[in-house]
N, C-alpha and C positions, 0 to 999 in steps of 0.2 A: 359827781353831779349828773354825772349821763346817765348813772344808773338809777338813779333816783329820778329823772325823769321820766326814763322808760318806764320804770315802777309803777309811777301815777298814772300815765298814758294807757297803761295797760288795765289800771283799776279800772279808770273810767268804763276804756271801751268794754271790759267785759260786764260791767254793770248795766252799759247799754245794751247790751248784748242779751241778756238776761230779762232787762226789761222791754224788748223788743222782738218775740218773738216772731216766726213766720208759720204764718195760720194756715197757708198755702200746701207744708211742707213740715210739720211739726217735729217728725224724727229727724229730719235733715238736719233742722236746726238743732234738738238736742243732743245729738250724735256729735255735732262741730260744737259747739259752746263748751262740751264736756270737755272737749279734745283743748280746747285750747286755752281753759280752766288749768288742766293739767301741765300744760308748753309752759305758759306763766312761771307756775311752778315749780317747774322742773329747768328754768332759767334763770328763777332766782336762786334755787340749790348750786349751777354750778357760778353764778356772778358774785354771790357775798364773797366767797374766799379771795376773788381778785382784787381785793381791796387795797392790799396791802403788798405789793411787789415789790421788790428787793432784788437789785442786782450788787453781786460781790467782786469783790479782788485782794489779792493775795500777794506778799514781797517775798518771795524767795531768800532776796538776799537778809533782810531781819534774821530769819531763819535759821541761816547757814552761821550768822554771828551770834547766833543764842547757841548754838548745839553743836559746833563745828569746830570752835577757836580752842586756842591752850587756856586753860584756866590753873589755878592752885590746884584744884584739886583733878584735875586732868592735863598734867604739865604737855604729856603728847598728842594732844588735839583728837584724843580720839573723838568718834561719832557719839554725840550721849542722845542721840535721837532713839526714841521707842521701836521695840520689835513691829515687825508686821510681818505673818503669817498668811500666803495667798491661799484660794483655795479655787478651784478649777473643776470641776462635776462635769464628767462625760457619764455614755452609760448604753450606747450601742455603737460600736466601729463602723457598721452600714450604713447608715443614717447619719452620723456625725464623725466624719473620714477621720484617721488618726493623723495625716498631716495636717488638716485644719486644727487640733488639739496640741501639737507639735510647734504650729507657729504663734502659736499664744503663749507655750512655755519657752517658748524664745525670745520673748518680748519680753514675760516677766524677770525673765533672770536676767536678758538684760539692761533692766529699769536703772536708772540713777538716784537711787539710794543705797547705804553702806553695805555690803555686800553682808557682814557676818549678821548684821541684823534683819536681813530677807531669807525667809525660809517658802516655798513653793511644794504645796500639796496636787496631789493629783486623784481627785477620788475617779474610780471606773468603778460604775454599779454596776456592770454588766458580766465582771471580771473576765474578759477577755485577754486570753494570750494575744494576740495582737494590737491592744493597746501597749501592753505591758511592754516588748519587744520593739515596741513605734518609741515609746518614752527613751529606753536603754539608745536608742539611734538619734534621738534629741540631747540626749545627755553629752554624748559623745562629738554630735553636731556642735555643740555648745562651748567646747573648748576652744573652737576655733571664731564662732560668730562674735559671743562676746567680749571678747579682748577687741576683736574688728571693732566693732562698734562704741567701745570706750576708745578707741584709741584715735580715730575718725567723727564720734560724735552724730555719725547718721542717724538720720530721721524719718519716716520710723523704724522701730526696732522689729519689726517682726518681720522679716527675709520676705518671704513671699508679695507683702507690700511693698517690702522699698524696691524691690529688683522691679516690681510691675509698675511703678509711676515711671509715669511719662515725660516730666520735668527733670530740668538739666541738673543732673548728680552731680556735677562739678562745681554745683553755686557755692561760694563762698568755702572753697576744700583749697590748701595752700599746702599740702605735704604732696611733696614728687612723688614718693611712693602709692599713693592713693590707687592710681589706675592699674597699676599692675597688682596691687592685693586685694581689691575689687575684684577684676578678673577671677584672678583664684579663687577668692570665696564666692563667686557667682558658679564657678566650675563647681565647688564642692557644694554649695548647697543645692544644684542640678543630680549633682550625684546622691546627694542624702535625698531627695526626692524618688530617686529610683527605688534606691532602697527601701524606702517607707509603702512606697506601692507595693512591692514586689512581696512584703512581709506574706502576704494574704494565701499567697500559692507557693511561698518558702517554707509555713508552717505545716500547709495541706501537706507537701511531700515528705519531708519529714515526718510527720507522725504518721504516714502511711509507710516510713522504712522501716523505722521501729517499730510500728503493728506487725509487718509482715516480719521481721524477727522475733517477736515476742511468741506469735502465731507459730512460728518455725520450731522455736524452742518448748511449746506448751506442748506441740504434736509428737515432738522425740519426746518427750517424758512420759506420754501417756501412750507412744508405743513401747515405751522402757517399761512399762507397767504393766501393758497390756502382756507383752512376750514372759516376762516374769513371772505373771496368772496365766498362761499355756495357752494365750490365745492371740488374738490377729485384728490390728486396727486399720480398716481402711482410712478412705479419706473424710476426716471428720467435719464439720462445719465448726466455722469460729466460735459459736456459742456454746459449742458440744468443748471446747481444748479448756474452755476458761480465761481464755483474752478476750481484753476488750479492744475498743477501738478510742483510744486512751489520745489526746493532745501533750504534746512532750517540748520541752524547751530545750533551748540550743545544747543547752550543759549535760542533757541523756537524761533527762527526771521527767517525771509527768507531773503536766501542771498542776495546782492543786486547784484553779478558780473552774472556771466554764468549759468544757472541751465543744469541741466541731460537733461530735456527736453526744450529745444530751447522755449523763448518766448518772445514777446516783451519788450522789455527793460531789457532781463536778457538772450542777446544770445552771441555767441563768435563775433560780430559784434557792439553788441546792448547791453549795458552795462553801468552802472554808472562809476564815479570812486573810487576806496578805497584805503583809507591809515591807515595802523593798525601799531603804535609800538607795536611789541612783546616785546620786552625789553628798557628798557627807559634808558636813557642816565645816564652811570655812574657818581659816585660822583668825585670831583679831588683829596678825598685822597685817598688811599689803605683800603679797610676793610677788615682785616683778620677774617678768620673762625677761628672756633673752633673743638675740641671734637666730633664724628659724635652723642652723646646723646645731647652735646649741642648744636649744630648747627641743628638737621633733615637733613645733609650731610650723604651720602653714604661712604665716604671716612673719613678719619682725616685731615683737612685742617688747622690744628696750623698753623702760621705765614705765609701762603699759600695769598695772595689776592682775592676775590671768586669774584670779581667786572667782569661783564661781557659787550660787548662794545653796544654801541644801535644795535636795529634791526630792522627794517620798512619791511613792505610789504607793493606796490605798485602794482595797477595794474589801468591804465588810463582808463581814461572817451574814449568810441568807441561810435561811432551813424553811420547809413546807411549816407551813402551819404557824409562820408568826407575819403580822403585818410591818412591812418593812418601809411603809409612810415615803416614798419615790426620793423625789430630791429632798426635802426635809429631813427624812431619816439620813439619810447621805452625807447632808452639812450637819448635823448633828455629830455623826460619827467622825469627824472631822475634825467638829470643835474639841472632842476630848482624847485624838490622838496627838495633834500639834500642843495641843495642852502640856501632854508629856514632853511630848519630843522637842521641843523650842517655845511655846509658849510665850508668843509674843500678846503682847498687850492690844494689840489690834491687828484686826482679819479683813483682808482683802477680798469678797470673792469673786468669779469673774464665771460665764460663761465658757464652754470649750473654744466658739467662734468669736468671742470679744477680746482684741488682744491691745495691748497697752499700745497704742498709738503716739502716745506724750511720754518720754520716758522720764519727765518730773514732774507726772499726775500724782503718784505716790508723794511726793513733799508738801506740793500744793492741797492736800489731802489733810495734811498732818498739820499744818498750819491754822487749823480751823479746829483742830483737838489740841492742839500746845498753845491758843493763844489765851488771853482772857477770859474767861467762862468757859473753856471748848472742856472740862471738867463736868458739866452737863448734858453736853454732844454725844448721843448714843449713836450717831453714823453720819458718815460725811456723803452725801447720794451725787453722781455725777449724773450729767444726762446720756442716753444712750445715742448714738451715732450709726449710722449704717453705711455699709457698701455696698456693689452691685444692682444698686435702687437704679429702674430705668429712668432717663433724663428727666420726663414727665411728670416720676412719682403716682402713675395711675391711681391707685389704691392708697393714697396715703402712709405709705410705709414709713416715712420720715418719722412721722407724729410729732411734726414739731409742733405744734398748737398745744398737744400737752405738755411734752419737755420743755417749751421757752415760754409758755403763756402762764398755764396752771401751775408748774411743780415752779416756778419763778413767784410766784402769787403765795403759793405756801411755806414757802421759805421766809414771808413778811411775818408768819404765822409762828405756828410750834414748830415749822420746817413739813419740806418735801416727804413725802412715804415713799417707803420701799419699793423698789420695782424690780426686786429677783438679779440681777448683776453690776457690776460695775460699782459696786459702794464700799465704803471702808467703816466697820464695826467698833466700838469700844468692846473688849471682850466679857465685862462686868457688867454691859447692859445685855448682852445676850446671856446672861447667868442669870439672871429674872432680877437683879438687883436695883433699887432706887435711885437717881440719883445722887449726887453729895447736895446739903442742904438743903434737902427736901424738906427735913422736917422743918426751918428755920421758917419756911414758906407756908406750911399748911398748919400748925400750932403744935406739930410733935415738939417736946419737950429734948429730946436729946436721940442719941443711938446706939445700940448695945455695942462693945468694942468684943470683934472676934478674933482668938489667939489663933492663928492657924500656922504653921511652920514647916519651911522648903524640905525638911529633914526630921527626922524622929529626933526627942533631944537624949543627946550623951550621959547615962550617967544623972540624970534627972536634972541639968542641966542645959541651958539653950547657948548655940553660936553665936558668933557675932551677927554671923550672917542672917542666922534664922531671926535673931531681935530686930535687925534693921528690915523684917519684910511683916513684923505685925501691922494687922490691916486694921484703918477704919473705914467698914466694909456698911455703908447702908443696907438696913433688913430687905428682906425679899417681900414683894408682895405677894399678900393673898387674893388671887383675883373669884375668890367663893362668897367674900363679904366686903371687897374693895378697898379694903382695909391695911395695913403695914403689918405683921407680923413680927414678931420680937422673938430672936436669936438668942436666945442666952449664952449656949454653949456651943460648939462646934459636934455635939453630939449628933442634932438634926443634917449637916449637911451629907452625910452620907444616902439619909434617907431621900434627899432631894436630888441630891446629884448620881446617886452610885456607889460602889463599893469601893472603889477603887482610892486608898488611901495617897497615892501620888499624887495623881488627879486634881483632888478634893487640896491637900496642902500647896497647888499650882495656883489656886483662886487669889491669895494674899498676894502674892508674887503679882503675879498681872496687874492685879489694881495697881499694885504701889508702881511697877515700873512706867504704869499707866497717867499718873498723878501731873500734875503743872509744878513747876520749881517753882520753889520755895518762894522765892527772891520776888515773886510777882505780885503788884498791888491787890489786896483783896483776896490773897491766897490763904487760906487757914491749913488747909493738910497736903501741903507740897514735898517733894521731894530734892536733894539740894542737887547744886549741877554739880556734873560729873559721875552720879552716883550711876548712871548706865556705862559708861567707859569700860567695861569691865571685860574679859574674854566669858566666852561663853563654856558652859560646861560640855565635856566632849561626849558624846552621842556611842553609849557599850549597847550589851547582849540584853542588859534586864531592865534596860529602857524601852526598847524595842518590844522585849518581851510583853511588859505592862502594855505597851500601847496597840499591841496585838490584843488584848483581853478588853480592851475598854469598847470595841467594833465588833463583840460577841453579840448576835442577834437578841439575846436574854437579858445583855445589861441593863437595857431600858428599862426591866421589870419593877416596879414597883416604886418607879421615881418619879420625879415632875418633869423629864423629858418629853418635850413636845406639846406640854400643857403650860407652862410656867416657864422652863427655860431651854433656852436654844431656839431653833427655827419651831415655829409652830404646826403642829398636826393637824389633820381633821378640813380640807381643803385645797380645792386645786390651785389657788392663788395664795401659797404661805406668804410668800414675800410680801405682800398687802397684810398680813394677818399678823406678820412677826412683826412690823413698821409699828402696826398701831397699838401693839400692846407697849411696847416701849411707850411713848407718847402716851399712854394712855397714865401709867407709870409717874410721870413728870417730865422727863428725857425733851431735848428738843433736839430737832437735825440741822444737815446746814446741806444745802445745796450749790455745790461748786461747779461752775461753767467757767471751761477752762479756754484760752483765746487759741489756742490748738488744741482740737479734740482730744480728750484724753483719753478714751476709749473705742474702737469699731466694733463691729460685728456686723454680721445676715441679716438678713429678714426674709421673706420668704416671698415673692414677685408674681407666685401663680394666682390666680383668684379663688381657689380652690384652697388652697392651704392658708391665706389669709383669712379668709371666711372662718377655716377651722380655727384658727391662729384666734379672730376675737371671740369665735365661742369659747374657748376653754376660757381666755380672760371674764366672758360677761357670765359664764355660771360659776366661777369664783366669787362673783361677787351678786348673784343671786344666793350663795349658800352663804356669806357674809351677812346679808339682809336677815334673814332666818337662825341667826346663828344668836350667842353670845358678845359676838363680836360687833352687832349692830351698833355703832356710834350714839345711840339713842339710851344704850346702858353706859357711855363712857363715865370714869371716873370724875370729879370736880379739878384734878391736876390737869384736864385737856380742856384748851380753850374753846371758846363759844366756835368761831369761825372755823377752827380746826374739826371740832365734830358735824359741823354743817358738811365740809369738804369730805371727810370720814362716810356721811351720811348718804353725801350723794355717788360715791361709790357704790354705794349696794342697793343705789335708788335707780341708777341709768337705765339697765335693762328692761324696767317697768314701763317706760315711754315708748319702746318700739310697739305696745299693744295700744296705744293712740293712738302713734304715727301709722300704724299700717290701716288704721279706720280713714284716717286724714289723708292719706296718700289715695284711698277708692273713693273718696267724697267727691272730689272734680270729677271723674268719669262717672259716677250716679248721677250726678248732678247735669250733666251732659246729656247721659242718655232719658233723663226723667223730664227734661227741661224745667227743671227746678233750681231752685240757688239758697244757699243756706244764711241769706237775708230777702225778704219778700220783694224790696226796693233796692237800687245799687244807688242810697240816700248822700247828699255831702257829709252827714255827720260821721259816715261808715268811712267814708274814702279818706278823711281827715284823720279820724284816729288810724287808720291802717298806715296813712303816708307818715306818723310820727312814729307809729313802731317801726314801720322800714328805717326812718332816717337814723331815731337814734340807734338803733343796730348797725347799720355801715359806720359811724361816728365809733359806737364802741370797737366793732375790728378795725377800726384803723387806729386808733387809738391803742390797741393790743400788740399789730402790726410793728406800730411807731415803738413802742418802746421795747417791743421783744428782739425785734430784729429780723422776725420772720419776712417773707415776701406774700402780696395781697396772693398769686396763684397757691403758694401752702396753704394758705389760708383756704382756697375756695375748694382744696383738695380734701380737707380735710373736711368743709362741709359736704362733701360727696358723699364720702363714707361714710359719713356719720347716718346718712339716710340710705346708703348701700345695708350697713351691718344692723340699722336699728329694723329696717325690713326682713332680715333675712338670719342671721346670726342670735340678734338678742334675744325675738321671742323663741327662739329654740330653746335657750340658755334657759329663761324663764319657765318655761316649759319642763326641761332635764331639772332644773329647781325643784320646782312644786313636785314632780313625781320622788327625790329623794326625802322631801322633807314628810308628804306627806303616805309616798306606798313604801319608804327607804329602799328605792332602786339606785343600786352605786352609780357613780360618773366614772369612765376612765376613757382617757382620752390617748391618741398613740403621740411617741415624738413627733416633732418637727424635722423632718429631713434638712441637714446643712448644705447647704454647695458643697464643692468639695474643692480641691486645692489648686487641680492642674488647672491650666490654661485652654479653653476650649474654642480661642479661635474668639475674633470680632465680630462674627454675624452669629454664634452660638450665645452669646454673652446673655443676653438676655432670651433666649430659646422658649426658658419656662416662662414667661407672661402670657407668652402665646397659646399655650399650650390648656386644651378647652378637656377638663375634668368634671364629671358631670356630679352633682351633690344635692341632696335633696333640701338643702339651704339655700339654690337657687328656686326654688318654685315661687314662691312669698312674690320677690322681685319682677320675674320674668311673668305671672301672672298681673301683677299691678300695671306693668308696662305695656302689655296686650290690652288691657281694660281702656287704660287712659288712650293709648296712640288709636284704638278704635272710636273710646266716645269720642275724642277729636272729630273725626272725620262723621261719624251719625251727628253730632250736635251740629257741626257746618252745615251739612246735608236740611236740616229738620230747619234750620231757619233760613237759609236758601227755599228752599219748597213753602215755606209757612205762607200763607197770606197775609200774615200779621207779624213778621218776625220780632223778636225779640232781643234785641242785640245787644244788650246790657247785661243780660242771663248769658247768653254767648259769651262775651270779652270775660265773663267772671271764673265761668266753670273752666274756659279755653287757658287764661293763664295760669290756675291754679294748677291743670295736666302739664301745662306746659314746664313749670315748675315741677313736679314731682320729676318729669324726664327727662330736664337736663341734669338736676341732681344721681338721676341712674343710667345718665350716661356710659360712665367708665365702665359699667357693670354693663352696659349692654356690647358696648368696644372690646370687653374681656371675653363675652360669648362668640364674636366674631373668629377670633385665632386672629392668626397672624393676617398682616394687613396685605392685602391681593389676593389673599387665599378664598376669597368670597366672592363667588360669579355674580357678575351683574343683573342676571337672568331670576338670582333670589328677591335681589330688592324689588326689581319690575312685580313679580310676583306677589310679593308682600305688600306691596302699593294696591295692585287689581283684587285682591281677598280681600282688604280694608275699605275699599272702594264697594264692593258689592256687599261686604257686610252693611253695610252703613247704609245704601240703596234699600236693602230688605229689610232693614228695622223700619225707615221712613213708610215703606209701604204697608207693611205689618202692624206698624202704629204711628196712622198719619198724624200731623198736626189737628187740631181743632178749627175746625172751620175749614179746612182744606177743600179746595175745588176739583175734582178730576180731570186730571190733562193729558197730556202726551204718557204715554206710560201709565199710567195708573196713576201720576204727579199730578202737583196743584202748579199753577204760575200766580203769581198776582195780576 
């Protein structure tokens, strides 16, 4: 109703507006009528999708009785809950420390879901021996945490959290032993801390021992050759013996990824590819520990399970000369090696810095894909949560206005879009597939049935096994004519997917483990219970093998990777770009807010690297706008509201080129003595007081049922006018020059914190910290305009004979407005707080002061008297 008021309030006044020009001032006004022609609009783009909010909840316990219990056909209770495959994307050790990566693979492994059906990827694009070497000290870390932490039930699961909270670890804890195995794993995960730092100048030494033997033994042979041919080698240089200066692993091999020093075939470009299980896939029963004399356990693990879930390190085949699409190609390469190697029906992936906080966010995940229609659920999106955020939130970093306002609002809809981590996948929707009873919904008539099977068959022949995993597999979309596509044969999927005949017969598989049982109302292609109960098959040499070959830079060739399926190419913001083709598909999401965060992670607290931080977001979705992916071509399968919300993703960044005209209107307007209505009339102040009211009505109203507090709220209008000054039109700007000169975008990482403890007055160090960007000019220019016209407009109707004080109060609140909204932004220029002599403000008071004197004289008022000074008095 509110917004339907607003709506009309809004017609009117701009109809007045319209028919009311000021003759006085003619661009002034058309300059602002434009501007706020477009605000309208650009209001009602993001308000229609809030229509329909939706808040969920979830029973665990249902859950654990659908998937947990003995049945006939699972008389030993095993787990018959679906695979889930995590997947974790690092891809520089400097910039995103290997202990912060470390303690997120701590967490997930130790999640509470069934252990043989949790498998934990590790992709490193950067393939660094020191990630690799950080993993292998996590693995080993891991034998000892996770038993801790199932056997204790702490909260959270990722060490570095729980040892760093502040609240009493003994709440609600009733085993004696607790405080003396605490201890010890506090000791040992202090110790595993050293060691993970230390990796960095453990690897530099070593590969300079073995250089300088290599070097030793290249020099005897080429004076053994030398003396042999009658002659005399001095002392040669390394490059004259034929060593190099080679990175070498603890075992005396040289690495095969990236070495310290850049070389052919072992650069951050130029690189084989590796696949290392650190942990090999557990067994399907439980193995309890013992005794810490009988087990060599740190802790007592009696009737504890010490089984720990697989672990892989990946890092893909790179060569010069192929585009290897950053994080996209990454998760790609991902999806078709766990394919091989565990092939779970749904993928987890997560950030290096986001580490599972809830260790039964994973169930409450799944709950929403196993329940009633969750068979059309292409991803379950959680919100993202943050740490290290200053008390204040300066900059917005929470963003809860979007996590609890808007992605709560779309979830009423076809569901929340992607937002790059924290979400769990059906793996059939990221294989470009439809959902199930699509066609029933859009008038297709039926669906081709694809034979596809886990194994070649025997003897012309098929298994038990291999009949029980025929899929009914909805066609692929064709997104060149928006159309469905018909499958006949399994001949085409090679062509779409790759070469790789494992791979390709892992598709059926997935779906069907993937499927709702049977037994459920309204189910037509279910699977019956207990059919997952099963042991999983054990992990050789030419599984491995294969899954080494499917992360060959080449594989992509000639497929619909990247276009059609898996994470989407061709954009800095895939994860918005992969959400919406899904959805676009038929797919709906679900959005789960969990009553304990299910996820943390960083964010970045400088002003400087925020600012970066929303430009790489707002030219993502200026190249979205420009694209194919414009919400404006979606399919008939995407709802009206959902293409609205679609739409104004790649509409936002266009309004920072109104708001930054609207933000210098009060200070022209100031310094001109002009006002962008001739009259400050009742019919203007009427309509302005119904758009202000019903707008506090709508946030509080948003407030009320999101949960947020009214200061997020006012935080997040800050930046909304920080970034749309300073960030967006850059974005727009980098836009238009790719779209229309094709000059590339590439943006550097994001630097994470890092792990250690840096002390209570350091904690927050970088907010303070004044980086200079040429993304602040925009800002710090508007704020000198306005806090000057301020003081010339006082000045000019103080001196006026005839003041005008109604033109004053208009232009004065409108600056006044612009600058407390760039507040925060001007508090972030300051550095840290006392570090600014009081002698700057005085100064910058007397410059403002005499500016403003000399425009007054320079250009007196009309009718002005000459007085004291070259001033008028009345």
């Amino acid at each position: 109703m509110l917004i339907a008021i607003r709506l009309v309030a809004l017609g009117f006044f701009l109809a007045w507006r319209i028919r009311h020009p000021n003759p006085d001032a003619m661009w002034l006004w058309a300059l602002s009528v434009t501007c706020e022609v477009w605000f309208a609009f650009s209001w009602l783009l993001d308000s229609l999708p809030k229509l329909c909010p939706v808040n969920r909840s979830c029973d665990l316990d249902v859950l654990a009785d659908r998937f947990e219990l003995p049945t006939a056909r699972n008389p030993k209770g095993r787990s018959d809950l679906p695979g889930i495959d995590v997947f974790v994307s690092t891809a520089d050790p400097e910039k995103e420390p290997p202990l912060v990566t470390a303690n997120t693979i701590l967490s997930i492994l130790a999640a509470d879901y069934p252990v043989e059906k949790l498998a934990c990827y590790l992709s490193d694009d950067g393939g660094a021996l020191l990630t690799f070497e950080a993993l292998a000290e996590t693995a080993s870390f891991a034998r000892t945490w996770v038993p801790f932490c199932r056997k204790h039930g702490v909260e959270p699961r990722c060490p570095e959290s729980y040892f760093g909270q502040k609240r009493d670890f003994l709440k609600n804890k009733v085993r004696l032993d607790f405080v003396r195995e605490r201890r010890k794993v506090k000791r040992e995960y202090d110790e595993f801390k050293v060691r993970v730092n230390s990796l960095t100048e453990a690897i530099r030494r070593r590969s300079d021992a073995y250089n300088a033997g290599e070097e030793l033994r290249a020099r005897r042979r080429l004076q053994e050759e030398a003396v042999a041919a009658g002659g005399a080698l001095g002392a040669a240089p390394l490059a004259e013996t034929g060593a190099v200066k080679a990175t070498w692993m603890s075992d005396g091999s040289q690495w095969p990824g990236t070495w310290l020093t850049g070389a052919t075939d072992h650069a951050r470009g130029d690189h084989a590819g590796i696949i290392q299980a650190m942990l090999a896939p557990p067994t399907s029963e439980p193995v309890l520990g013992g005794e810490p004399a009988e087990s060599g356990a740190l802790i007592d693990t009696t009737g504890v399970d010490i089984r720990l879930p697989m672990l892989v390190y990946v890092s893909r085949e790179k060569r010069p000369g192929y585009d290897h699409n950053k994080k996209a190609g990454a998760m790609n390469a991902l999806v078709r090696t766990s394919a091989i190697m565990s092939n779970g029906p749904f993928i987890l992936n997560l950030d290096c810095d986001h580490y599972v906080h809830n260790s039964a966010a994973l169930r409450e995940g799944m709950c929403y894909m196993l329940d009633r229609g969750g068979d059309r659920v292409c991803y379950v999106q959680f919100p993202q949560r943050f740490e290290g955020i200053d008390p204040n939130d300066r900059y917005a970093n929470h963003n809860l206005v979007f996590f609890d306002v808007a992605m709560r609002a779309m979830d009423g809809l076809q569901g929340p879009m992607y937002v790059g981590t924290g979400c769990i996948f059906r793996r059939t929707a990221l294989y470009g597939f439809s959902p199930p009873r699509a066609t029933e919904h859009h008038g297709w008539l039926g669906r081709k049935k694809i034979k596809l099977f886990l194994r070649k068959p025997t003897m012309g022949k098929k298994t038990d096994r291999e009949s029980e995993h025929e899929s009914m597999l909805p066609p692929i979309e064709d997104d060149d004519h928006n159309q469905l596509g018909d499958i006949e044969s399994s001949a085409l999927m090679p062509k779409r997917f790759g070469s790789s005949a494992t791979f390709v017969s892992s598709i059926p598989v997935a779906e069907y483990q993937g499927r709702l049982l049977q037994d459920m109302p309204g189910v037509h292609q279910g699977r019956p219970a207990g059919a997952l109960a099963v042991p999983r098959e054990p992990l050789d040499a030419a599984t491995v093998g294969e899954a080494i070959s499917v992360i060959s830079c080449f594989y992509e060739e000639k497929t619909e990777w990247g276009r059609r399926i898996g994470w989407i190419y061709g954009s800095v913001t895939e994860d918005v770009v992969t959400g919406y083709r899904m959805h676009n598909r038929g797919w709906r999401s679900v959005y789960c807010v969990t009553r304990r965060d299910a996820f943390r992670g960083t964010a970045p607290i400088n002003l400087t690297d925020r600012l970066h931080q929303v430009l790489r977001w707002a030219t993502g979705s200026v190249e979205i706008f420009f694209s194919r992916n414009n919400a404006l071509f979606a399919t008939r399968r995407m709802k009206l509201l959902q293409r609205v919300a679609y739409f104004n993703v790649g509409m936002y960044p266009f309004t920072s080129m109104f708001l930054i005209v609207y933000c210098v209107l009060p200070a022209v307007s100031l310094f001109t003595g002009k006002f962008i209505v001739q009259h400050l009339s009742a019919t203007f102040l009427v309509f302005l007081l119904i758009i202000t009211i019903t707008l506090c009505l709508l946030a509080l109203l948003e407030i009320k049922w999101s949960g947020i507090t009214l200061h997020e709220w006012w935080r997040n209008e800050q930046f909304w006018v920080i970034g749309g000054t300073s960030a967006h039109p850059a974005a727009v700007l980098q836009g238009l020059l790719k779209v229309i000169a094709g000059v590339d975008i590439s943006f550097t990482l994001t630097s994470k914190p890092g792990g250690a403890d840096d002390g209570e007055e350091d904690t927050f160090a970088e907010l303070y910290e004044v980086r200079w960007s040429f993304l602040m000019v925009p800002p710090v220019t508007i704020m000198m305009l306005n806090a000057v016209a301020l003081a010339v407009g006082t000045a000019r109707t103080l001196y006026s004979e005839f003041p005008q004080w109604s033109k004053l109060l208009g232009g004065a609140f409108f600056s006044f407005w612009v600058l407390c909204h760039l507040y925060p932004f001007a508090k972030g220029l300051l550095g840290r707080r006392g570090r600014v002599p009081t002698i700057v403000f005085v100064w910058s008071g007397l410059i403002c002061m005499i500016v403003s004197l000399l425009w007054v004289y320079i250009s007196p008022p009309a009718g002005a008297r000459p007085g004291i000074g070259g001033f008028s008095f009345p």
